[in-house]
DRENROLO-84706 format. One record per residue (C-alpha): chain; y, x, z. Coordinates in steps of 0.25 Angstrom, whole numbers. Layout:
REM DRENROLO-84706
ATOM_A_Y_X_Z .
...
REM end
This chain:
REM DRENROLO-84706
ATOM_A_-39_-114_-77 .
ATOM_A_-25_-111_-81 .
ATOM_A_-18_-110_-69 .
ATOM_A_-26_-107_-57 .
ATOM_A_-19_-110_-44 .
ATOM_A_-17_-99_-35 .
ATOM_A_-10_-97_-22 .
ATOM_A_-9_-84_-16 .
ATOM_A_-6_-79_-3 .
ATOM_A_-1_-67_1 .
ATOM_A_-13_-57_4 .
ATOM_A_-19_-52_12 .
ATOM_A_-24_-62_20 .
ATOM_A_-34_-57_29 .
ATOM_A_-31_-48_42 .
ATOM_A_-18_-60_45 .
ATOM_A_-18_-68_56 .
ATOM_A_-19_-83_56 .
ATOM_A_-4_-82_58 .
ATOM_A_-2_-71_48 .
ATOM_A_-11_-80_37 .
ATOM_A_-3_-93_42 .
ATOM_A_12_-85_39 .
ATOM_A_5_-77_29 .
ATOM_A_-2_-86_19 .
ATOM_A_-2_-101_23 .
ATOM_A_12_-102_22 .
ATOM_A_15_-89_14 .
ATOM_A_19_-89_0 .
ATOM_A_12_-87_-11 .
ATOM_A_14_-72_-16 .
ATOM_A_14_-75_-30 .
ATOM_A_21_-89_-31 .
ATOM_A_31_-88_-18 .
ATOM_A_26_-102_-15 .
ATOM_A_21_-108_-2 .
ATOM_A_6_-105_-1 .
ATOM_A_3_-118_5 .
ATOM_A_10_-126_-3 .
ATOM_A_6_-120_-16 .
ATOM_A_-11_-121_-14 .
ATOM_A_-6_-137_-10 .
ATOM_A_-1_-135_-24 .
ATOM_A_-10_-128_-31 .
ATOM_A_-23_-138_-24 .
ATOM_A_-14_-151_-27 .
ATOM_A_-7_-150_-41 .
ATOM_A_-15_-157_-51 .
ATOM_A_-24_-148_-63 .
ATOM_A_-16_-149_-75 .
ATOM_A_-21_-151_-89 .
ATOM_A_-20_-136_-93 .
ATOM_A_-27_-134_-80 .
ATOM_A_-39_-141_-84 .
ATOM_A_-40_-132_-96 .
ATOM_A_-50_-122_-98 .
ATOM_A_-50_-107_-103 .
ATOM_A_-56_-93_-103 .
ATOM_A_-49_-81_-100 .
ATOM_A_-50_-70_-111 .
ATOM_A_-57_-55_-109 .
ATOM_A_-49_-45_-114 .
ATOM_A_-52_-30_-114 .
ATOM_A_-42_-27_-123 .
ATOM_A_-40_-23_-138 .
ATOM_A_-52_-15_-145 .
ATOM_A_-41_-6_-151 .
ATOM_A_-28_-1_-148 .
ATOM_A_-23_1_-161 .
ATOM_A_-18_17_-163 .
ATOM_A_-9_23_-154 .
ATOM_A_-5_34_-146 .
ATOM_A_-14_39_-135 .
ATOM_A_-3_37_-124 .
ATOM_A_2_25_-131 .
ATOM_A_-13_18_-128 .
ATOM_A_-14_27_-114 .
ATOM_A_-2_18_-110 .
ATOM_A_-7_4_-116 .
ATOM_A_-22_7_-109 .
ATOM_A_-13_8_-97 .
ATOM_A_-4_-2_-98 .
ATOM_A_-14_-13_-101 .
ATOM_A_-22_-8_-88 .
ATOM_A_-32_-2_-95 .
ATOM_A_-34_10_-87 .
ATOM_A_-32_15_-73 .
ATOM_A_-20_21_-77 .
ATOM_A_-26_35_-80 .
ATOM_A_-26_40_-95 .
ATOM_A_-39_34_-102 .
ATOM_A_-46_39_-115 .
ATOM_A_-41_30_-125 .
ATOM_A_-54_21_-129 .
ATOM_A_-55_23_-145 .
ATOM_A_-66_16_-151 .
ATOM_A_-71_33_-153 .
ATOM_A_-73_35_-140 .
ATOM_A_-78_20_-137 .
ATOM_A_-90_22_-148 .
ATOM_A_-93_36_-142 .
ATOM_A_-94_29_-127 .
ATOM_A_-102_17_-134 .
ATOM_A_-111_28_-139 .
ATOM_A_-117_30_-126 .
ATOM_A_-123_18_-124 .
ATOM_A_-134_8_-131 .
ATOM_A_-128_-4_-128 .
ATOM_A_-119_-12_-139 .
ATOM_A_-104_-10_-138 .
ATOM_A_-103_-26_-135 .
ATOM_A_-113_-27_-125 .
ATOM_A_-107_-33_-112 .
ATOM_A_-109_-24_-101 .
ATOM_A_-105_-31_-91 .
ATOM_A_-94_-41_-85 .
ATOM_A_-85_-38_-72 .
ATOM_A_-73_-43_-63 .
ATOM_A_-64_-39_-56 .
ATOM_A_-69_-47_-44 .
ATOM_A_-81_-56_-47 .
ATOM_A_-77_-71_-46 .
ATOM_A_-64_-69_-46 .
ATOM_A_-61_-65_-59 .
ATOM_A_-69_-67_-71 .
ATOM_A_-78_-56_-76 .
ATOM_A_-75_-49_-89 .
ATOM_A_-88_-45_-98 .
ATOM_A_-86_-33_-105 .
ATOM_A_-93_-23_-115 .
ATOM_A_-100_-10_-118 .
ATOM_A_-88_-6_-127 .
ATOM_A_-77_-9_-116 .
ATOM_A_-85_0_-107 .
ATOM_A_-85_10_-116 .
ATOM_A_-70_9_-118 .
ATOM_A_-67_11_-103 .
ATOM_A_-77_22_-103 .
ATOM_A_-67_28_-115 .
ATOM_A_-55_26_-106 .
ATOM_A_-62_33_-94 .
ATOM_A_-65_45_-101 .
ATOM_A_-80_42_-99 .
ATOM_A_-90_50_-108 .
ATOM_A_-99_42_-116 .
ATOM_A_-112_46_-108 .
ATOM_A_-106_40_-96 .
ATOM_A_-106_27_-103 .
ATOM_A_-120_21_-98 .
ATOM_A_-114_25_-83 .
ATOM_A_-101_16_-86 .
ATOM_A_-109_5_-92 .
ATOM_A_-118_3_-81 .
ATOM_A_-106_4_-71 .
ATOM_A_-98_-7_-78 .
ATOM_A_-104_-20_-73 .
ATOM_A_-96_-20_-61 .
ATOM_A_-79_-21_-60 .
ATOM_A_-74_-6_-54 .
ATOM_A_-61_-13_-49 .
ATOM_A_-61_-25_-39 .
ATOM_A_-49_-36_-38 .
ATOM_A_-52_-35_-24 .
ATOM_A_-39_-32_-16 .
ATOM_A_-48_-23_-9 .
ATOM_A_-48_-11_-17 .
ATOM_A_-63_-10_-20 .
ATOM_A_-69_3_-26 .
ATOM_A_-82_4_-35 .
ATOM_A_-93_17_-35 .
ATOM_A_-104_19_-46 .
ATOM_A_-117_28_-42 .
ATOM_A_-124_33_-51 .
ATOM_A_-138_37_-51 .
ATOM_A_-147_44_-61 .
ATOM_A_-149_54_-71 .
ATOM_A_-136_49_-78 .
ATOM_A_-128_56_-66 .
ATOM_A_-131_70_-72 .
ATOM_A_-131_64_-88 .
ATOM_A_-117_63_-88 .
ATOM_A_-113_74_-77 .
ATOM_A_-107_62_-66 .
ATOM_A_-103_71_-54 .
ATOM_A_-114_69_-41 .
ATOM_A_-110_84_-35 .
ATOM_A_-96_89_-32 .
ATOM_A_-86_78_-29 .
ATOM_A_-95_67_-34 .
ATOM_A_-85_56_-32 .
ATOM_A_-73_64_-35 .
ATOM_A_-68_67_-51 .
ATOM_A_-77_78_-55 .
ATOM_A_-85_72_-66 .
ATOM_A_-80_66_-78 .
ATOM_A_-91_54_-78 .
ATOM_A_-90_51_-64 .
ATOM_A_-75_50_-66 .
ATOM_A_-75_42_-80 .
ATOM_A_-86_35_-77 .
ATOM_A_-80_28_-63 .
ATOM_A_-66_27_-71 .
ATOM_A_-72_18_-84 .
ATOM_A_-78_9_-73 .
ATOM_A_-64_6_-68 .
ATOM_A_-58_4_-83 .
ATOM_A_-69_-5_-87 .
ATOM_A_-65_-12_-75 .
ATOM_A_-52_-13_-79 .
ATOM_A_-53_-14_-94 .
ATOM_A_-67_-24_-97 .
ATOM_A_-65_-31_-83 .
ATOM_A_-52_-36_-80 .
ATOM_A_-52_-27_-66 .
ATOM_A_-41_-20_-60 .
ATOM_A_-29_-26_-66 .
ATOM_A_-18_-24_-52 .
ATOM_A_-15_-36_-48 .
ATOM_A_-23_-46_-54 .
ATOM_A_-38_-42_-54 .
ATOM_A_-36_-26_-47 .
ATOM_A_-29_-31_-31 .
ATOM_A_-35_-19_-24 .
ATOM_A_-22_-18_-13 .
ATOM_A_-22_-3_-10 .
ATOM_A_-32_0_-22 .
ATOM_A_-45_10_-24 .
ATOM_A_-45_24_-30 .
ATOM_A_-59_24_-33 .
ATOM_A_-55_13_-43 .
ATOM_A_-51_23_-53 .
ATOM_A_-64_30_-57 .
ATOM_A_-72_22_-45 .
ATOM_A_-82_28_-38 .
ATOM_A_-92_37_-44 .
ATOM_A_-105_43_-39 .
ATOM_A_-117_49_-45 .
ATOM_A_-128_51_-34 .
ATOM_A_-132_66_-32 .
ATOM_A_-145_63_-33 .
ATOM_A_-152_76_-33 .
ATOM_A_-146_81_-18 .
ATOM_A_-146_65_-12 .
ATOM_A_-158_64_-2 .
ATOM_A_-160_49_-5 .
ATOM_A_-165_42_-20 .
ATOM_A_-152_39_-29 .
ATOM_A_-145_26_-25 .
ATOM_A_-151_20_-40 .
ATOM_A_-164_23_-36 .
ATOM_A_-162_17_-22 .
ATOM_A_-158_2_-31 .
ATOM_A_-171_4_-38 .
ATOM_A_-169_13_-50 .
ATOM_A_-176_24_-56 .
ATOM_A_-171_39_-54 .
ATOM_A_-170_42_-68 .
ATOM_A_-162_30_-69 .
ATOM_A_-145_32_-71 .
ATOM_A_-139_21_-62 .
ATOM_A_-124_17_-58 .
ATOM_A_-124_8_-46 .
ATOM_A_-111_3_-41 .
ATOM_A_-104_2_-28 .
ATOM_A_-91_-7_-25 .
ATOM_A_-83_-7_-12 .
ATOM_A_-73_1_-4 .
ATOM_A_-75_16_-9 .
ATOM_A_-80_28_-3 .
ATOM_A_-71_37_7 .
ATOM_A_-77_50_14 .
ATOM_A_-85_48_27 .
ATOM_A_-77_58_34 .
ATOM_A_-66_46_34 .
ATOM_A_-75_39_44 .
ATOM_A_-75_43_59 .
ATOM_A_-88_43_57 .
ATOM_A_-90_55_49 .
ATOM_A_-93_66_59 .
ATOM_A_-94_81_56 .
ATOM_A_-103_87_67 .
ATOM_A_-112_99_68 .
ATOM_A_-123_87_68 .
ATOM_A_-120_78_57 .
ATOM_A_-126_63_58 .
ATOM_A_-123_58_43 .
ATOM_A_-131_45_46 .
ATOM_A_-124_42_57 .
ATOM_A_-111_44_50 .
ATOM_A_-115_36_40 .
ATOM_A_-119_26_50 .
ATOM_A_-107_24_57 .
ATOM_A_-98_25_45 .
ATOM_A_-105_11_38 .
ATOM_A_-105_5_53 .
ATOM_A_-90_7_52 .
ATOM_A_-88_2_37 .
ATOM_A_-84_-13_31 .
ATOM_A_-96_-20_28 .
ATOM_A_-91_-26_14 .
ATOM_A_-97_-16_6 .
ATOM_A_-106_-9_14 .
ATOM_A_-106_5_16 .
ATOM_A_-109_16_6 .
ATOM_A_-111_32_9 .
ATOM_A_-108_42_-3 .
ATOM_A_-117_56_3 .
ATOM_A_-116_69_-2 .
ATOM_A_-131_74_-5 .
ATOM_A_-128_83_8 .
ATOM_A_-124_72_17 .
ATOM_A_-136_64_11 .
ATOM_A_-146_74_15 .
ATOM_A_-141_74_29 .
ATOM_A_-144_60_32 .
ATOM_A_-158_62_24 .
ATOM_A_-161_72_37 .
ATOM_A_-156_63_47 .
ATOM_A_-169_55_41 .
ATOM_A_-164_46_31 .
ATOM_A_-174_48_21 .
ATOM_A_-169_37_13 .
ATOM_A_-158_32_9 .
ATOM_A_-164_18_13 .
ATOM_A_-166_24_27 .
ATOM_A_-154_28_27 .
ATOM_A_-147_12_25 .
ATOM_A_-155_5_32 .
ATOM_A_-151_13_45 .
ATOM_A_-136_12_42 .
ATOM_A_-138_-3_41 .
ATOM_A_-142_-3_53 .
ATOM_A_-148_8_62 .
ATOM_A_-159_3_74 .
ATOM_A_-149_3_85 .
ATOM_A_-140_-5_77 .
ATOM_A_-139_-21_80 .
ATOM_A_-134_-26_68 .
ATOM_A_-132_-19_56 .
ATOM_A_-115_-16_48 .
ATOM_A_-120_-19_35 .
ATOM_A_-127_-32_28 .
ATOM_A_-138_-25_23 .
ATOM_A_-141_-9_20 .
ATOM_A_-138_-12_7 .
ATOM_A_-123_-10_10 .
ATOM_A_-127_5_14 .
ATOM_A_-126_14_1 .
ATOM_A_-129_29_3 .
ATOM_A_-126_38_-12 .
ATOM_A_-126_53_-13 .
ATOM_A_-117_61_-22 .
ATOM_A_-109_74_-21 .
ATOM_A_-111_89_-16 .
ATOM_A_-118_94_-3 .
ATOM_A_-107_103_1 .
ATOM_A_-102_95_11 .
ATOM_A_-107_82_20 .
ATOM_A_-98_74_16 .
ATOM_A_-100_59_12 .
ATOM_A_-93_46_9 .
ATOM_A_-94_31_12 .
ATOM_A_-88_19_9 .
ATOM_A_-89_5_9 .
ATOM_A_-96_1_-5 .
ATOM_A_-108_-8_-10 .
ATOM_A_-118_-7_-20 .
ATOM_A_-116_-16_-30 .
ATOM_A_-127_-12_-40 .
ATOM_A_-133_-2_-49 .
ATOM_A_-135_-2_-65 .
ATOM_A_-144_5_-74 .
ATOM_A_-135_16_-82 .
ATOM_A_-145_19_-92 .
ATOM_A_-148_5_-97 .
ATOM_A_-133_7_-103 .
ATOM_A_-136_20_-110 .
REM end
């Protein structure tokens, strides 16, 4: 349709009194248009559909030119910037060298659809995109080409959210692949000290940008404070050898010798000592902690614990063996009448990092799903 009819009201509109909404919204003005609110959704229901209106047409995907043309680097730095291409750092300019040497890395044809994603499902259309788009955002992110599998199993899901809540997204990556292309499961896991960890979470944000029409401020990106995980997402490869439990792939039903990304969506991660509830004491209770800190947590997403293999082995000696033991008493423990969450699928526990110190995050995230990284090799 042409001209979709839109009012707007002045946001937000939750957390206001009736009194509030009344002054506020129902006889506010619009913010965009300066007119009457009331009187122009009268309007906008009553006016008659006009001829154009009644016409139909598709919207064009663009993912811009194949080729640039030449130029100077910093001439084509500045036009990848300028056409919100980026995320406003320098990039790797995408020759069709470099492109061919990513498209080297996979079997799969360089038209192959991989996937199709939005910036929020059912809001705005979803925009299919290829093997070689990937690998042109992978080229901009500085990715190596034996990451690629690893990108292309991630990218069947948007990394930015329209959501004026300023949602973050984390991958979790399982399997020999981890140690294959060195990502980082020790030292500063979620920190940038491994080049695939760091490439790999930021040609996930590009692709979004770039092959699916997300983060484009102000009209597909409204996050109102924004997410600094949105720049290279969140990105952890599970310390398998020291975590006391199965890998978390292997827990959704894949083989250990597999090589699995699985993807999170939600709030993000912050340290658990930020919480109250995180205790220091000669007689540490990490269950409990952690039990009291999901109690506490918004119930959207569920709740989601990122242990360090130390911390994870403490809890395995306060008797939970299993991971599954483990869930299913933070959903809901004996004494307890009713349980926080929905179901203990909204609990997530992975392990990554060092075991210099007991130290652990947590945030409100859910798992969305997992994907097999090899069947893109």
């Amino acid at each position: 349709m042409p001209h979709l009819r839109f009012t707007f009201v002045k946001s937000p509109v939750w957390g206001k009194t009736a009194e509030q909404l009344r002054k506020d919204v129902v006889e506010g003005t619009d913010p965009v248009t300066s007119k009457p609110v009331m009187q122009e959704v009268v309007a906008e229901l009553t006016t008659p559909v006009s001829d154009e209106d009644k016409t139909t047409r598709t919207i064009q995907q663009s993912a811009g030119p194949d080729h640039f043309g030449p130029d100077t680097e910093e001439n084509l730095q500045k036009l990848f910037r300028e056409k919100g291409m980026t995320d406003y750092l320098p990039i790797v300019l995408p020759t069709e060298e470099k492109v061919d040497a990513m498209l080297k890395a996979t079997s799969h044809k360089p038209d192959e659809i991989v996937g199709k994603i939005s910036p929020t499902p059912g809001v705005y259309e979803y925009w299919s995109y290829t093997v070689k788009q990937v690998a042109v955002n992978a080229v901009m992110a500085g990715a190596d080409p034996k990451y690629f599998p690893m990108i292309l199993a991630a990218a069947d899901k948007e990394s930015l959210s329209s959501s004026d809540n300023s949602f973050a997204e984390a991958v979790v990556i399982n399997g020999p692949i981890r140690d294959e292309i060195g990502l980082n499961y020790g030292v500063g896991a979620l920190g940038p000290f491994s080049h695939a960890n760091a490439t790999i979470g930021r040609a996930y944000t590009l692709l979004s940008i770039n092959a699916g029409n997300c983060g484009k401020v102000g009209e597909t990106y409204m996050g109102v404070i924004g997410n600094p995980a949105n720049y290279v997402n969140i990105v952890i490869a599970e310390n398998e050898k020291e975590s006391p439990w199965k890998p978390f792939s292997v827990r959704h039903g894949f083989k250990p010798d597999e090589s699995v990304v699985s993807i999170f969506e939600g709030w993000g991660v912050i340290s658990a000592k930020n919480s109250k509830y995180a205790v220091w004491s000669k007689d540490m209770n990490f269950a409990g902690e952690l039990k009291n800190i999901f109690n506490d947590q918004d119930q959207l997403f569920g709740a989601v614990a990122v242990l360090s293999p130390a911390v994870a082995n403490y809890v395995k000696e306060e008797g939970y063996d299993t991971v599954e033991k483990l869930t299913d008493w933070l959903y809901k423990s004996p004494e307890e009448d009713k349980p926080h969450f929905r179901s203990p699928a909204q609990i997530n526990v992975l392990v990554t990092g060092s075991s210099n110190n007991l130290y652990w995050d947590y945030g409100g995230m859910r798992y969305v799903k997992s994907v097999s990284i090899d069947k893109w090799r």
